[in-house]
N, C-alpha and C positions, 0 to 999 in steps of 0.2 A: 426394472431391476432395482434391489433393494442399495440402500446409500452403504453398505459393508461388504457388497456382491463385487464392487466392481475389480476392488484388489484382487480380490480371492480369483475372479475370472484369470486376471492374470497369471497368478500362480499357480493355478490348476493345468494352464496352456503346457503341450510338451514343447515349445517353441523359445528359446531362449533370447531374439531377437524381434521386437517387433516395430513397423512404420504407423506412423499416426493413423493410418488409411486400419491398420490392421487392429488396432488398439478402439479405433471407432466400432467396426464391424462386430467385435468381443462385448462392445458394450452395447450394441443393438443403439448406437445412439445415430439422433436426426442431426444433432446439433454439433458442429464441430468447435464452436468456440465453448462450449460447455467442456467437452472431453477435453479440449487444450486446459482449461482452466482448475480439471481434475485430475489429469498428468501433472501439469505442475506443482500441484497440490503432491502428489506423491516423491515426486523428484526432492521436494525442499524437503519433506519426511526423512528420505533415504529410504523411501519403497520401491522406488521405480529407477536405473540409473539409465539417465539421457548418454546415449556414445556421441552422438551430433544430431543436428538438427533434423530432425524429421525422425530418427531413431534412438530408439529405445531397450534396453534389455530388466532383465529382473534383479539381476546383479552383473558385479565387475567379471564374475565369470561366464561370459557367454560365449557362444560357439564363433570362433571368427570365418569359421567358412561359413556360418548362417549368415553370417551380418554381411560376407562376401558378396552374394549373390542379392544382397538388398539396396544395398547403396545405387547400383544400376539395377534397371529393370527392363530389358530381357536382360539376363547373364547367366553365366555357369562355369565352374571350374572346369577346368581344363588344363592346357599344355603341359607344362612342366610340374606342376602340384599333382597331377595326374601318373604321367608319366613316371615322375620317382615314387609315389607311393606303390604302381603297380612294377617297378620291378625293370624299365625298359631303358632308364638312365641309372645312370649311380651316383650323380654329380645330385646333392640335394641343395635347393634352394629357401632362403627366406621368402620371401613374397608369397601370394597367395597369386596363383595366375586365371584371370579367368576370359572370357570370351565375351564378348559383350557389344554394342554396336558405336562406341565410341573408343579412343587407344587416351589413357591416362593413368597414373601412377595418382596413390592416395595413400598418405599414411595418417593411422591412427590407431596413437598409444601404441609406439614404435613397430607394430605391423603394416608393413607393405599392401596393398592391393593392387596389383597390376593385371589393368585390363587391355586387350588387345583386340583390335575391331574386326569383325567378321561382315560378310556382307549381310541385307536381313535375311534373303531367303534360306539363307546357310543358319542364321543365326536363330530366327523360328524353328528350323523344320528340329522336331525330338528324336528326331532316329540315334538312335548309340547315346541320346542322354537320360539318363535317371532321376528321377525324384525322390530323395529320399531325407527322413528327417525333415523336413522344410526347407532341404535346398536341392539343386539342380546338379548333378555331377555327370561329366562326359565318361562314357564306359573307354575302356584301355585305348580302342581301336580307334572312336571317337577323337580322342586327345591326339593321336598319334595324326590324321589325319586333317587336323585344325595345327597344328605341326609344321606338317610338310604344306599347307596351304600358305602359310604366314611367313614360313621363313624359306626362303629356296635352297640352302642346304645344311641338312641339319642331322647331326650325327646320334643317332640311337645304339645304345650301347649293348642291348639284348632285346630284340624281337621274337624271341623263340615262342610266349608268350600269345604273340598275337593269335586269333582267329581270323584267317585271312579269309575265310567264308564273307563273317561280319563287315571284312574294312571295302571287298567288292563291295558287298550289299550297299555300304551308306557313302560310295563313292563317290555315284551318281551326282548328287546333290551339290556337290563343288562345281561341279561342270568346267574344270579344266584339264585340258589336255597334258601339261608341264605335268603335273600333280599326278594324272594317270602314269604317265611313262616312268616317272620317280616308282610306284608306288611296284610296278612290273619288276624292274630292278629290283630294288628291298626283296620283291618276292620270289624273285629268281635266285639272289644270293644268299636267303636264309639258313 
């Protein structure tokens, strides 16, 4: 790669957040104390702006649900950042909520990131999650049922919404009984 290529790779990315892991790979580099020492190089610039350590975007405007799902790694939005954008609460939240295999709250540059722990095989398996833009998003039915997993009782304000085909299908995968008999209910009184 030419010594003017390496900004430009960045820029050229449709990805508005990236980890040193990611920033290496774009450069085809062997060397990771090289690329730290040509990050840096960009950061003092004001080409590159570092959000925390290990993370990086192109500017102060980057996507905060991108940088959501990078901070932890497995993660993905979900519960209630879900939930009210699609329509099922009305109550809207600050935070960013997402799923992840650890439970901590992180703020930066007064955004929230609240993550809530799933167990792994729940937290692997992609059924009812999306990938899109460079990050991981739980479809409606998804959020609703990481939900009623997390919290035992939780008041959803309009299910009309749902595909109750979908939230069988990705049931399964919880493997709890509490959560099924919840979920009978919900769908009996829709």
């Amino acid at each position: 790669m030419q010594k003017g290529d390496y900004l430009s790779t960045i820029l050229k990315s449709n990805r508005t957040v990236f980890t040193s892991k990611d920033i290496s790979l774009l450069w085809q580099s062997q060397s990771t104390s090289a690329a730290r020492v040509r990050m840096s190089y960009y950061i003092k610039k004001g080409d590159l702006y570092r959000i925390r350590k290990g993370l990086y975007a192109k500017s102060h405007n980057y996507s905060r649900l991108e940088l959501a799902t990078k901070i932890f790694v497995p993660a993905y939005i979900s519960f209630e950042t879900v939930l009210a954008r699609e329509g099922l609460i009305f109550q809207v939240y600050d935070p960013i909520f997402l799923a992840s295999y650890t439970t901590r709250d992180i703020t930066i540059e007064t955004q929230i990131y609240s993550y809530k722990k799933l167990k792994n095989e729940i937290l692997t398996n992609s059924q009812g999650v999306d990938i899109t833009d460079e990050m991981s998003i739980a479809s409606k039915e998804r959020a609703f049922l990481d939900t009623l997993y997390t919290y035992n009782d939780y008041h959803f304000d309009n299910l009309r919404s749902i595909n109750w085909d979908k939230v069988y299908e990705i049931l399964p995968i919880y493997n709890n009984q509490r959560m099924a008999t919840k979920v009978n209910d919900l769908y009996q009184t829709k």
